[in-house]
N, C-alpha and C positions, 0 to 999 in steps of 0.2 A: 308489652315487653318483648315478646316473639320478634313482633313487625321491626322494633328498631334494630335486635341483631340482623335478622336477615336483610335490612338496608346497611347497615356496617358490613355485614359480610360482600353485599354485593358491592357497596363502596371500593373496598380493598381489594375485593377481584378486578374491580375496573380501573385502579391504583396500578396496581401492577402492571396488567394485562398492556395499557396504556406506556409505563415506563420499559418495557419490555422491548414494543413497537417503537418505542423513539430511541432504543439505543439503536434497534436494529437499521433505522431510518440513518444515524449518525457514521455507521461504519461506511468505511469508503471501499471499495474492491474486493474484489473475490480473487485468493493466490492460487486457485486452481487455475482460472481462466486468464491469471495474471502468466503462469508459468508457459501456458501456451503464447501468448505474446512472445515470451523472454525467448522462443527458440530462434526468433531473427535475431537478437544481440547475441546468444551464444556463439555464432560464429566470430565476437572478438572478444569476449567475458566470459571467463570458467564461471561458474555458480555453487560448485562445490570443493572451491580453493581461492585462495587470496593469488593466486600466481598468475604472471601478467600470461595475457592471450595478445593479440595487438591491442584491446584495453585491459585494464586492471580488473584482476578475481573480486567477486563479488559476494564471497563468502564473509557474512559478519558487518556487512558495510554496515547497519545501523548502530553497532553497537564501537565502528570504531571513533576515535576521539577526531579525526579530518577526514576529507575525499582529497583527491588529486590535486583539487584546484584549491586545495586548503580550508576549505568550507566545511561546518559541520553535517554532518551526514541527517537532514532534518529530513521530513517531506517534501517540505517546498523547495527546499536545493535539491535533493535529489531530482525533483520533479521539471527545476530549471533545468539542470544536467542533459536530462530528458529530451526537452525543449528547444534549449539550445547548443547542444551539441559541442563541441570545441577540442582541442587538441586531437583533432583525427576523427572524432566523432562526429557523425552525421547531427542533424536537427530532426529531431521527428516532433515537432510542432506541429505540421500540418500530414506527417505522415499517420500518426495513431490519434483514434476521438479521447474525448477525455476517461469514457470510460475506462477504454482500454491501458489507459497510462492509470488509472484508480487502482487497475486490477496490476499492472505490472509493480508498481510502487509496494500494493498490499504481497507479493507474491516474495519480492526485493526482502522487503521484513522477513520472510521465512526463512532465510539462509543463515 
């Protein structure tokens, strides 16, 4: 009787321990290291106002209903945005690794 809880218990511990490790595996970017990224866009993005700089404030962008370009403000658009650049924005496709757009994206959510 002993033996099977402490295999249930160790079950559950490895249950978890496991679920834990695969959400951590699932998150994409860190907004600390994203916010370092963002100091090259801040020179045409406020990040703590919606008010245009030579691009538009970037405060709230996930949570508003379009982006500029009329598209929903998802990951992946923003992430195109990113990518490819457009109305005066540069492309940083080949300028940031993926990490670093992970982390700018994750950072973008914070505002």
């Amino acid at each position: 009787m002993k033996i099977s809880r402490i295999l249930a218990c160790c079950g559950a511990i490895a249950l978890v321990s496991g679920l834990t490790l695969a959400g951590q595996k699932d998150k994409k970017g860190d907004a600390e290291k994203g916010k370092e990224v963002f100091q090259q866009c801040a020179v045409c993005h406020n990040a703590d106002s919606t008010e245009k700089k030579m691009g538009p404030g970037l405060k709230g962008l996930f949570s508003r209903e379009k982006m500029n370009n009329g598209k929903k403000p998802t990951e992946a658009n923003v992430r195109e945005k990113i990518d490819e650049g457009g109305q005066g924005m540069p492309a940083y496709k080949e300028m940031l690794s993926d990490e670093e757009k992970d982390d700018l994206v994750a950072y973008l959510k914070t505002l």
